[in-house]
MARKOL-718278 format. One record per residue: x, y, z of N, C-alpha, C, O in turn. Coordinates in steps of 0.2 Angstrom, whole numbers, padded with zeros to 4 digits, always signed. Layout:
MARKOL-718278
XYZXYZXYZXYZ ...
//
This chain:
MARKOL-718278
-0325+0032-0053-0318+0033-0053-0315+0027-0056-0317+0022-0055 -0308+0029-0060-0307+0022-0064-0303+0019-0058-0299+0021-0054 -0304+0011-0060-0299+0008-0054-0292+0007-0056-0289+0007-0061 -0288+0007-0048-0281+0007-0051-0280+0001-0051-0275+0001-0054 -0282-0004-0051-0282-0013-0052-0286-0015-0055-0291-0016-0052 -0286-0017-0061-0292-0021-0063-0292-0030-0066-0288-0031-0071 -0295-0034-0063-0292-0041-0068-0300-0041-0072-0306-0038-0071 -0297-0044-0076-0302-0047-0080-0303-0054-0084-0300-0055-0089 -0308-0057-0082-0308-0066-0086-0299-0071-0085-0296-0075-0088 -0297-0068-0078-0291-0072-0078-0293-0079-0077-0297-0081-0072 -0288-0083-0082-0289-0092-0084-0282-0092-0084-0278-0088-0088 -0279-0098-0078-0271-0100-0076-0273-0108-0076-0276-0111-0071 -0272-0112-0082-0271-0120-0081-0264-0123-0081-0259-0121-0084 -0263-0127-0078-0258-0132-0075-0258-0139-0078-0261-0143-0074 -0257-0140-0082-0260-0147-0085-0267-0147-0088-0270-0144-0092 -0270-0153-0082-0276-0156-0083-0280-0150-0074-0286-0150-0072 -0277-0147-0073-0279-0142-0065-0281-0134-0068-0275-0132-0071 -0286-0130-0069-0287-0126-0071-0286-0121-0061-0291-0120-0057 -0282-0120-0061-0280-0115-0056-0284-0110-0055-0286-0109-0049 -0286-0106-0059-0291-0099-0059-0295-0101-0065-0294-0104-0070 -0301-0098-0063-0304-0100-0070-0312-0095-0070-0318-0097-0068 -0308-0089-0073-0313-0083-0075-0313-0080-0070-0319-0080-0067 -0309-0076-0067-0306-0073-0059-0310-0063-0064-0308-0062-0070 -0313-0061-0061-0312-0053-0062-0314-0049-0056-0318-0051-0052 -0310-0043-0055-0310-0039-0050-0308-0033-0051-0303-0033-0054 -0310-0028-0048-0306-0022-0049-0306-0019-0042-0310-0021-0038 -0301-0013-0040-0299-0010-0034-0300-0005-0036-0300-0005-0042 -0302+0001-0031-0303+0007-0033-0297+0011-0027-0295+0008-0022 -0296+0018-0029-0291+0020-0025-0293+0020-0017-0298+0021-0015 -0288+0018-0013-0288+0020-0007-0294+0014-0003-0296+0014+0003 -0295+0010-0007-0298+0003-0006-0294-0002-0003-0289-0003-0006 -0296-0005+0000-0293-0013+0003-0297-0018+0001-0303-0020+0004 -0295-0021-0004-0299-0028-0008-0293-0034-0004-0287-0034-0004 -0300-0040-0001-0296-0042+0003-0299-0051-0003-0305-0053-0004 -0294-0054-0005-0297-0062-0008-0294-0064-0001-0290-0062+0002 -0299-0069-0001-0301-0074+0004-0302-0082+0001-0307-0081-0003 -0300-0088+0002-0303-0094+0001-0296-0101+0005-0291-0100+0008 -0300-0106+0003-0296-0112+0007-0292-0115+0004-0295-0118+0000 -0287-0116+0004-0282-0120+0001-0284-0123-0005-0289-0126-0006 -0278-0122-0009-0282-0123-0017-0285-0120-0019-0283-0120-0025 -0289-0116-0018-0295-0111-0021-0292-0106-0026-0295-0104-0031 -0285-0104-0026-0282-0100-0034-0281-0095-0031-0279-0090-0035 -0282-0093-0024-0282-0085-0023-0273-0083-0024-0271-0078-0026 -0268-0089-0022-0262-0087-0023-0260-0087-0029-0255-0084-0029 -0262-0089-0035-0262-0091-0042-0263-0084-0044-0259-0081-0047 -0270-0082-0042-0273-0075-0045-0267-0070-0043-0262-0069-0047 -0268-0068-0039-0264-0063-0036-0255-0062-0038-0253-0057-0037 -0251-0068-0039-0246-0069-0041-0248-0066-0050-0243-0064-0053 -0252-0067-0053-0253-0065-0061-0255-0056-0059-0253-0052-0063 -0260-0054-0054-0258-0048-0052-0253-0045-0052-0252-0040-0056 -0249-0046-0048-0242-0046-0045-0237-0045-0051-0233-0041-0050 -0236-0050-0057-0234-0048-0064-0227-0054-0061-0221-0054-0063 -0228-0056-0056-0226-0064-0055-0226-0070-0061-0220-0073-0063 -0230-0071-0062-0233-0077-0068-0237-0074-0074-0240-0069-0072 -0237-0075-0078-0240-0074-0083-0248-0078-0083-0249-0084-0081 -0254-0073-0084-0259-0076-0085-0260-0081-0092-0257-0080-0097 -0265-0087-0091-0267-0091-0096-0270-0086-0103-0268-0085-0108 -0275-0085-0099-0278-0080-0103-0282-0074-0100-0279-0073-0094 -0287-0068-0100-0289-0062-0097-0283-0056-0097-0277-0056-0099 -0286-0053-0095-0279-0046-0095-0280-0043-0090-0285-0045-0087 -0277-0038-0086-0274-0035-0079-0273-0026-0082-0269-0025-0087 -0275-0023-0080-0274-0016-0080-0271-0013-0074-0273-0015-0069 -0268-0009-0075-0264-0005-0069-0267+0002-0073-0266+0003-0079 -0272+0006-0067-0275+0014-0071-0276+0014-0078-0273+0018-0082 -0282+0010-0080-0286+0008-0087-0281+0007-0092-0283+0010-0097 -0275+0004-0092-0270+0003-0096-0266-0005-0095-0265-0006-0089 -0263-0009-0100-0260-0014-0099-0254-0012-0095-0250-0008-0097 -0251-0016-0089-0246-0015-0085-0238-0012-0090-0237-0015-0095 -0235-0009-0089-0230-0007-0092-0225-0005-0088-0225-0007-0082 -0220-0001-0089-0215-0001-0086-0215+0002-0077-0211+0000-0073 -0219+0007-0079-0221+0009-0073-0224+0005-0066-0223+0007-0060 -0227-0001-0068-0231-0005-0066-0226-0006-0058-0227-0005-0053 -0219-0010-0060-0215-0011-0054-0213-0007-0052-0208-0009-0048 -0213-0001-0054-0210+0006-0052-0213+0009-0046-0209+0011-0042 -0220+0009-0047-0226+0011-0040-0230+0005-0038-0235+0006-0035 -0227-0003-0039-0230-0006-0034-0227-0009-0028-0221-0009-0028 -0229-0011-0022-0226-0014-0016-0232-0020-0016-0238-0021-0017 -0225-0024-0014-0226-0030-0013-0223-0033-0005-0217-0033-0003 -0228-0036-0002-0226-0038+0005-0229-0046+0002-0235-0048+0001 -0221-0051+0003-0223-0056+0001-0222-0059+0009-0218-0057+0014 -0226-0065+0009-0228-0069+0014-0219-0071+0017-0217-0068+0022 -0216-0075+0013-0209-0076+0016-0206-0073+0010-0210-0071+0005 -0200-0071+0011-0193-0065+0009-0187-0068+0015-0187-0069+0021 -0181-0068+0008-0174-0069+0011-0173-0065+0012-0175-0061+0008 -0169-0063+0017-0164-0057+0021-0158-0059+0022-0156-0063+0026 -0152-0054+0018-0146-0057+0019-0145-0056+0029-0149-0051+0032 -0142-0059+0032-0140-0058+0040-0136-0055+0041-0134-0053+0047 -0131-0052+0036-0125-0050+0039-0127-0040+0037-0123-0035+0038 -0135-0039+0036-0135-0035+0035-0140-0032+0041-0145-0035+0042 -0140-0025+0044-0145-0022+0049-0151-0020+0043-0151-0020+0037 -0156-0020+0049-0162-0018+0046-0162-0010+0044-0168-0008+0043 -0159-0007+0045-0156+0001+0041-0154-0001+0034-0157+0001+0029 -0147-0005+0035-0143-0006+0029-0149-0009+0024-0151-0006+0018 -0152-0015+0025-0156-0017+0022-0162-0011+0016-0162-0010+0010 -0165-0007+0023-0169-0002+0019-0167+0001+0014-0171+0002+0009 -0159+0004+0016-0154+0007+0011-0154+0003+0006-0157+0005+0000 -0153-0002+0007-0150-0005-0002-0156-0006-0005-0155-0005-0011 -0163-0008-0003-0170-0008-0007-0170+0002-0010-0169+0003-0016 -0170+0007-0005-0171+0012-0007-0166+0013-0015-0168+0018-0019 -0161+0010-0016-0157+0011-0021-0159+0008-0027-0156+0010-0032 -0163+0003-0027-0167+0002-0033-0173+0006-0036-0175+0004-0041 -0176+0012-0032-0180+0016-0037-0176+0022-0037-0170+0023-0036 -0182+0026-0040-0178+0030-0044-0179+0038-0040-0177+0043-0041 -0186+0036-0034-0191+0042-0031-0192+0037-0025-0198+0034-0024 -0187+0035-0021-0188+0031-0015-0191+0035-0008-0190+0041-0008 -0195+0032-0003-0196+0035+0002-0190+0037+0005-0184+0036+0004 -0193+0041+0011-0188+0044+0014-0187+0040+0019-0192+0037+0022 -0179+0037+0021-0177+0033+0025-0180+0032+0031-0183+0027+0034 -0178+0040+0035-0181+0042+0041-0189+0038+0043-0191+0034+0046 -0193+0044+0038-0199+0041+0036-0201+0033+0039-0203+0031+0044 -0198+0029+0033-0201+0023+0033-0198+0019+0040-0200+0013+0041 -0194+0023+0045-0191+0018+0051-0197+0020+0054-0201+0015+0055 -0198+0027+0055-0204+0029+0060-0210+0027+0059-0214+0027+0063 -0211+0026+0053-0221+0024+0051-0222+0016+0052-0227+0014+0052 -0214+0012+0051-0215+0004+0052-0212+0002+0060-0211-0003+0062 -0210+0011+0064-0208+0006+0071-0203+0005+0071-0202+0001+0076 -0198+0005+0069-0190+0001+0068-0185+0006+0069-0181+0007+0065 -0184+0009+0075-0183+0017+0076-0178+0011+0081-0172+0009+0080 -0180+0008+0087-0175+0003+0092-0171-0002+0090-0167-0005+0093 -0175-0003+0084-0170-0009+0083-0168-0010+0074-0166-0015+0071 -0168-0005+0072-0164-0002+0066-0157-0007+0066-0156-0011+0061 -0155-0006+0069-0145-0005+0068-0145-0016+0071-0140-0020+0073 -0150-0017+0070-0148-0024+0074-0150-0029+0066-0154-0027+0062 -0147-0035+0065-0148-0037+0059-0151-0042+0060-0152-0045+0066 -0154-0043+0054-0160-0046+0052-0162-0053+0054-0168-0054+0055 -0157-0055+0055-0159-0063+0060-0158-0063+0069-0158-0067+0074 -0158-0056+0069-0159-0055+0075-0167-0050+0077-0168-0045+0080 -0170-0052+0075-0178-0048+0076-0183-0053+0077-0182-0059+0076 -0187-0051+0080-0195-0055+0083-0198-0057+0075-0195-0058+0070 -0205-0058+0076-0207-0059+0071-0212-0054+0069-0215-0052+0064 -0213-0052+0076-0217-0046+0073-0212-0040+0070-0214-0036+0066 -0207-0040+0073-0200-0035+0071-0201-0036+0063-0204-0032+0060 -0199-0043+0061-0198-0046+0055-0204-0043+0048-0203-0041+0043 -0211-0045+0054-0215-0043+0046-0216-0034+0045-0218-0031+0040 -0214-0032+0052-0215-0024+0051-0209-0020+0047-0210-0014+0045 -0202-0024+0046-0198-0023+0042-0201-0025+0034-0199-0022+0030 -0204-0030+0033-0205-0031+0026-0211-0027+0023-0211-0026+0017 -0218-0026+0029-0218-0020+0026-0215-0014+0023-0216-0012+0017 -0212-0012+0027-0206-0006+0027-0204-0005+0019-0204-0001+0014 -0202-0012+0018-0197-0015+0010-0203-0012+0005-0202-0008+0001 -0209-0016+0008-0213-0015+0000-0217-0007+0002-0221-0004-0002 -0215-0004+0007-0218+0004+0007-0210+0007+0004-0210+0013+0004 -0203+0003+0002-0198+0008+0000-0200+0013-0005-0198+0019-0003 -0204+0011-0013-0204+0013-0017-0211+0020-0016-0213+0023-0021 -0212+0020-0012-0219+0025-0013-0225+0025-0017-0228+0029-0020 -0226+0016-0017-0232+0014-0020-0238+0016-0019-0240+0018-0013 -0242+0016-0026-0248+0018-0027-0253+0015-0025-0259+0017-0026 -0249+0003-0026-0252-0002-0027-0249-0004-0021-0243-0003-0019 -0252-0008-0016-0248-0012-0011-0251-0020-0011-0257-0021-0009 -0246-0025-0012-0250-0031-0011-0246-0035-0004-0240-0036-0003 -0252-0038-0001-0249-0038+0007-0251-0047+0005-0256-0048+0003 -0247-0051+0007-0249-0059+0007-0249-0061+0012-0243-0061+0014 -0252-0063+0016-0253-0066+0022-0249-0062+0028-0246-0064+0033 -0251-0055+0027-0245-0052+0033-0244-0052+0039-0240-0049+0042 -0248-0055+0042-0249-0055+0049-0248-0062+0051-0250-0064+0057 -0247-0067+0047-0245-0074+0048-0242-0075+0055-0239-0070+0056 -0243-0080+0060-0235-0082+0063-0238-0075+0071-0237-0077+0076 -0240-0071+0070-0239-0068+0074-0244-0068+0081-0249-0071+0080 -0242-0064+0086-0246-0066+0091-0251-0059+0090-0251-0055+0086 -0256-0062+0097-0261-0056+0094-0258-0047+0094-0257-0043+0089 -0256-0047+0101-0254-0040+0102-0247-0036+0095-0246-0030+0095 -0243-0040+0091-0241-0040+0088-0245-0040+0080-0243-0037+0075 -0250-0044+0079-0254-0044+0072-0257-0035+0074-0255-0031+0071 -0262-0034+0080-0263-0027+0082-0262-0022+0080-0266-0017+0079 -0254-0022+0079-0250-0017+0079-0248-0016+0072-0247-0010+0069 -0247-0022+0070-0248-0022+0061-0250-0017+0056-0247-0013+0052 -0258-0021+0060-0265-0019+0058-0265-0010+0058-0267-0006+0054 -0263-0008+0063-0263-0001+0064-0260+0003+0060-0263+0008+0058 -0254+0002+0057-0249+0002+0052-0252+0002+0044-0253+0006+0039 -0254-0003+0045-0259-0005+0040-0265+0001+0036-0265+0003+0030 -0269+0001+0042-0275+0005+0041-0271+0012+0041-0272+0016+0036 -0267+0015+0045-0262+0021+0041-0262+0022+0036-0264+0027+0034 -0260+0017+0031-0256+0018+0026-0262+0017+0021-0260+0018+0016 -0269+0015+0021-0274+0014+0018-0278+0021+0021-0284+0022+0019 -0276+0025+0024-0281+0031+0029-0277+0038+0022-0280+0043+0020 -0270+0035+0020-0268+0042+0015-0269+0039+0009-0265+0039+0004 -0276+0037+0008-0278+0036-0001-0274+0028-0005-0276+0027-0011 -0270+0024-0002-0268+0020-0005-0272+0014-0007-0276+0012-0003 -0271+0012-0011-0274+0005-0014-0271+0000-0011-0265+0000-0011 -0274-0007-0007-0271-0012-0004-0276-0019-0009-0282-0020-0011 -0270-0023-0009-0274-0030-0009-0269-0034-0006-0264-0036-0008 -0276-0037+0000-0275-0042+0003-0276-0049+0003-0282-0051+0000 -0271-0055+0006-0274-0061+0006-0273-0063+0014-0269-0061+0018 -0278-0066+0015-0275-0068+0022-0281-0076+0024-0285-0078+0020 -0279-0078+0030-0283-0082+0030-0286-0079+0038-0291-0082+0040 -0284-0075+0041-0287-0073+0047-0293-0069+0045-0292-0064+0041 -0301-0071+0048-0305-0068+0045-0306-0062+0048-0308-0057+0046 -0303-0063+0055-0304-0056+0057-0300-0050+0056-0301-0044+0059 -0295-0050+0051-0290-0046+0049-0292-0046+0042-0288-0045+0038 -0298-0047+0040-0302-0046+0032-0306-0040+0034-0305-0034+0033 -0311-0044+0039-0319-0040+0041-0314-0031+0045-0318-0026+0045 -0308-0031+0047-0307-0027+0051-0304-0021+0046-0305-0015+0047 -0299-0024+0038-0296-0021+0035-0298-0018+0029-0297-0012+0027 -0304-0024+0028-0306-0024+0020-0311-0018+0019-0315-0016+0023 -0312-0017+0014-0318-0012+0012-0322-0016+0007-0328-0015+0007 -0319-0021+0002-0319-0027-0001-0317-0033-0002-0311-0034-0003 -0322-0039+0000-0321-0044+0002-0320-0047-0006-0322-0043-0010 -0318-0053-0009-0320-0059-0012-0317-0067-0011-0311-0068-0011 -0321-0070-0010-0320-0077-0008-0321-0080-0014-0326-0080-0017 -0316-0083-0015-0315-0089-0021-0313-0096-0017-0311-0097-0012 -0317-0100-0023-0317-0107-0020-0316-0112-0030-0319-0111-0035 -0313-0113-0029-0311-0119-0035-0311-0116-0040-0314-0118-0045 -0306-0110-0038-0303-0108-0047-0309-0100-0048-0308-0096-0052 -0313-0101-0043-0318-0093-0046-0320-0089-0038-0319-0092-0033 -0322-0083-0040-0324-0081-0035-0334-0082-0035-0338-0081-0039 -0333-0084-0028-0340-0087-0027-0347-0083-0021-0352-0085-0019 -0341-0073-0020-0346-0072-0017-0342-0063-0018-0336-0064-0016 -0343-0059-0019-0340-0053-0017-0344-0046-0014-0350-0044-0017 -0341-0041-0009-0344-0038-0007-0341-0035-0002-0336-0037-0001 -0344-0029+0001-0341-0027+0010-0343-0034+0014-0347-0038+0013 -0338-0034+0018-0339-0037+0025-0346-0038+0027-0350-0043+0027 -0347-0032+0028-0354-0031+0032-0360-0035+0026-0364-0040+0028 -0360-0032+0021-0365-0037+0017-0365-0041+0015-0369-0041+0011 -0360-0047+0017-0358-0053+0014-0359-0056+0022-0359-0062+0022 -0360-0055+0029-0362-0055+0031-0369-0057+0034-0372-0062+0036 -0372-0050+0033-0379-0051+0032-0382-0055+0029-0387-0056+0031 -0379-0058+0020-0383-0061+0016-0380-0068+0018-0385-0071+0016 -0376-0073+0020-0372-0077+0019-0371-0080+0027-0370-0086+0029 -0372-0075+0031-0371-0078+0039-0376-0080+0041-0376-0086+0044 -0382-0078+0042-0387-0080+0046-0387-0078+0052-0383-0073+0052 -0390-0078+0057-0394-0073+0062-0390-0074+0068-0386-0079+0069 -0392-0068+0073-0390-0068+0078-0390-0074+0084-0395-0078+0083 -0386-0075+0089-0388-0081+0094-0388-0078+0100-0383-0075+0102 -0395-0078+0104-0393-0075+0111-0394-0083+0116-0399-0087+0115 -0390-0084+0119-0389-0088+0124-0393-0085+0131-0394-0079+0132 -0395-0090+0135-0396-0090+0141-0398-0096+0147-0402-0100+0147 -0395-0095+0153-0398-0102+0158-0402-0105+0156-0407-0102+0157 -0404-0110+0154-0413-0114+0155-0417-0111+0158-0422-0108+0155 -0415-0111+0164-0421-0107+0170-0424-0103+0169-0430-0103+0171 -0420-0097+0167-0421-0091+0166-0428-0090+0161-0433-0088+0164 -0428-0093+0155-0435-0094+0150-0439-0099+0153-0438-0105+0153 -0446-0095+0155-0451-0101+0158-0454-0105+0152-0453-0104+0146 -0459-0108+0154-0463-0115+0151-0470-0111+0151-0472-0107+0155 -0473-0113+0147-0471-0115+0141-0467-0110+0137-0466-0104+0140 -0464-0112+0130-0461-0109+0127-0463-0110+0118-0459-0108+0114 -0469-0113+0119-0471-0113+0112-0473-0107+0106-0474-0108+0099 -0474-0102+0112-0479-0097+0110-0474-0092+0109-0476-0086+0109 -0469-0093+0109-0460-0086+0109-0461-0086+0100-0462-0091+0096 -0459-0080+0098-0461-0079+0091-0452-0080+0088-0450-0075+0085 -0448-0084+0090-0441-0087+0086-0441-0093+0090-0444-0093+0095 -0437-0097+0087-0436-0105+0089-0430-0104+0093-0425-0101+0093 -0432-0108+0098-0429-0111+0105-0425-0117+0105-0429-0122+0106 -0420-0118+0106-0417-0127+0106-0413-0123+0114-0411-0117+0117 -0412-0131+0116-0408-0131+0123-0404-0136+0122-0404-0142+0120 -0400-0134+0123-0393-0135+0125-0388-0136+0130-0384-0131+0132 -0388-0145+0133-0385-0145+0139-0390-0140+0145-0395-0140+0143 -0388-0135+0150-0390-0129+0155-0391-0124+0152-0391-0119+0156 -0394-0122+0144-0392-0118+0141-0398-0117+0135-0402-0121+0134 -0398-0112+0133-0407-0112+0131-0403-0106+0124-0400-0101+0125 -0405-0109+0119-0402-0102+0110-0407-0101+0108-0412-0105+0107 -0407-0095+0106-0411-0092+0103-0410-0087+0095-0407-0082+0095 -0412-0091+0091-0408-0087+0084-0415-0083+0082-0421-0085+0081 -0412-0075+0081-0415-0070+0078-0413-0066+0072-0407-0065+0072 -0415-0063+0068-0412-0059+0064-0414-0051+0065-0413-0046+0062 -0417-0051+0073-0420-0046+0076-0417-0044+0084-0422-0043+0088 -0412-0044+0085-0409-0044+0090-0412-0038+0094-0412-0039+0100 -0414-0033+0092-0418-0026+0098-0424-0030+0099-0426-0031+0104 -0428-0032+0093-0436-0034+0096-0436-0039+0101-0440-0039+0105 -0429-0046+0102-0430-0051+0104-0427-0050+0112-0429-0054+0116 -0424-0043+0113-0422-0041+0119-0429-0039+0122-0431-0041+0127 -0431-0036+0118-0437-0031+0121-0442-0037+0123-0445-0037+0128 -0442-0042+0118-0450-0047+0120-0448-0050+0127-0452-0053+0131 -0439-0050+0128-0438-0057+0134-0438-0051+0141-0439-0052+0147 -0438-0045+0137-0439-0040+0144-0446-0039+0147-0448-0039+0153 -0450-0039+0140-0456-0040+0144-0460-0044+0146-0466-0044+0147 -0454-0051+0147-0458-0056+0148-0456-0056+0156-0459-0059+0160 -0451-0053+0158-0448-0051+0164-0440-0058+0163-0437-0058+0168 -0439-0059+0161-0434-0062+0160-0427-0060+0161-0423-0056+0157 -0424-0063+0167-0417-0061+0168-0413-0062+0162-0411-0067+0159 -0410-0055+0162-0403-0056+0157-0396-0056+0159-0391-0057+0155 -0397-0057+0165-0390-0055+0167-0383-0061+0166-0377-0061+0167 -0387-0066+0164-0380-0070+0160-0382-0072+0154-0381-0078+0151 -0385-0066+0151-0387-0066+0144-0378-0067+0140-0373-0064+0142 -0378-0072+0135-0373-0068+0130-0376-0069+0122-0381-0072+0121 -0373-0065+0119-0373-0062+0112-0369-0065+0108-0363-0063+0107 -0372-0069+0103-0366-0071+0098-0365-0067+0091-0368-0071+0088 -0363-0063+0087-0364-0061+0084-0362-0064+0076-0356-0064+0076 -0365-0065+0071-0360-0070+0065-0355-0063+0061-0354-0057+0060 -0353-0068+0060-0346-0064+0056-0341-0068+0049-0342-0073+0046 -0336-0064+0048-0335-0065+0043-0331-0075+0040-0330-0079+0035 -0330-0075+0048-0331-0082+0047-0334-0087+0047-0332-0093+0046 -0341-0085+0048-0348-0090+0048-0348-0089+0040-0350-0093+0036 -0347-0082+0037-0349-0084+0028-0342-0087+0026-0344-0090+0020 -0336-0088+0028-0333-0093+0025-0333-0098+0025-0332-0102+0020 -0336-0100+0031-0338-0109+0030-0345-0111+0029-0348-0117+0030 -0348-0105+0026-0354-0107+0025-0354-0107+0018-0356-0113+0017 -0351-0104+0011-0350-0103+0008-0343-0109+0004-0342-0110-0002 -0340-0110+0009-0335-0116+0007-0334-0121+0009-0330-0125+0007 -0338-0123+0016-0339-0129+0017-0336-0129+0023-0335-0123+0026 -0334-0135+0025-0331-0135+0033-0327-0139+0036-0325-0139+0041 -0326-0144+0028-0321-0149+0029-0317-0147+0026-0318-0143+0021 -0311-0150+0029-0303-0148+0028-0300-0150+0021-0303-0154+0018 -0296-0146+0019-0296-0145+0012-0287-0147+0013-0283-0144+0016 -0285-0154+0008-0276-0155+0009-0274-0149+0005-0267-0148+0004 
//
């Protein structure tokens, strides 16, 4: 199926600073391609040359196996990280006046009720939460009835039960076929959204994939914790390595049913067993390191 995004060979230099450098990727309909990396890393460089924000150095950008053309900001949405809102206008009137710049806008109605903004429509813009806030700018970049949706950091700032709620909106609007590309730095709102990850670190991307197997390949194995006490001595003869820790005895496996089953037969209480499981945040800092990036 052809993708509705494609980048290819994108190179963005800043002097003597190669910002991107040989970025390619493509989105297939109804996909959520989530870029991920650390500070610096280009992913906002790329994505604004997506976006038809900046002009690439070099490489080219297809919208539906074609160079971007008129149509391109016609059917895409953009949900940018910060956005100015005049205050003297409600978040109705707002909707209204975005809806006035296409030409096949959503229906008003619609986009109050699918973004939540049903109670607090009529109230203006500097008067909303933040979770109120980012579920209106949503709202902005779904006015046009986009094909293409680019989300920047959209769950910034917000508390959990508020990101949740987002998220739920979100996967909506990726559940009716839509194409999404996300950036974000919460890993757990990648592995929960994306269908496609890629992590870029110094200008390229350095790992791409599903969640699930960028996980399995780059994270490394399960941790079952347990009391000291509970695992008798000797412990030589247990077929995965054992380290203790403080009152506490880890066990890493890449066999989490076998390793259950062998502490069961060894009569081994579980009952303050826990379970750690890696995720998509052990392959970001495994894969970009772990020191702080200015």
């Amino acid at each position: 199926m052809e993708p509705i995004l494609e980048v290819r060979r994108l190179v963005k230099r800043y002097r003597q600073v190669t910002a991107v450098d040989g970025v390619s990727f493509a989105c297939g309909p109804g996909v959520c391609f989530g870029l991920l990396g650390p500070n610096g890393a280009g992913k906002t460089t790329t994505i604004e040359m997506a976006e038809g924000i900046i002009d690439p150095g070099e490489g080219e950008i297809l919208y539906r196996g074609r160079p971007r053309g008129a149509d391109f900001r016609e059917e895409v949405g953009i949900m940018f990280q910060h956005t100015a809102l005049l205050d003297f206008l409600t978040i109705r009137e707002t909707l209204e006046t975005f809806r006035s710049f296409y030409r096949q806008p959503e229906d008003l109605e619609a986009l109050v009720e699918r973004c939540r903004l049903g109670g607090i429509q009529h109230r203006m813009n500097n008067r909303v939460s933040g979770g109120q806030r980012q579920r209106l700018l949503l709202a902005l970049a779904l006015v046009n009835r986009p094909a293409l949706i680019f989300l920047d950091e959209p769950s910034t700032g917000l508390d959990p039960q508020a990101r949740r709620d987002l998220w739920r909106i979100i996967e909506s609007i990726k559940a009716e076929g839509n194409t999404l590309v996300l950036t974000t730095h919460y890993m757990e709102e990648a592995q929960r959204l994306c269908d496609v990850v890629a992590i870029m670190d110094r200008g390229r991307i350095i790992a791409q994939d599903s969640p699930e197997r960028l996980i399995e390949r780059h994270a490394g194995d399960v941790t079952v914790q347990l009391p000291a006490g509970r695992l008798p001595e000797p412990r030589t003869d247990l077929p995965w390595p054992v380290e203790t820790i403080g009152d506490r005895v880890r066990i890493r496996t890449g066999h989490l049913e076998r390793t259950l089953a062998e502490l069961i037969a060894r009569q081994v209480d579980l009952s303050e067993m826990t379970v750690r499981a890696p995720n998509l945040e052990n392959v970001f800092l495994n894969l970009t390191g772990r020191e702080l990036r200015d």
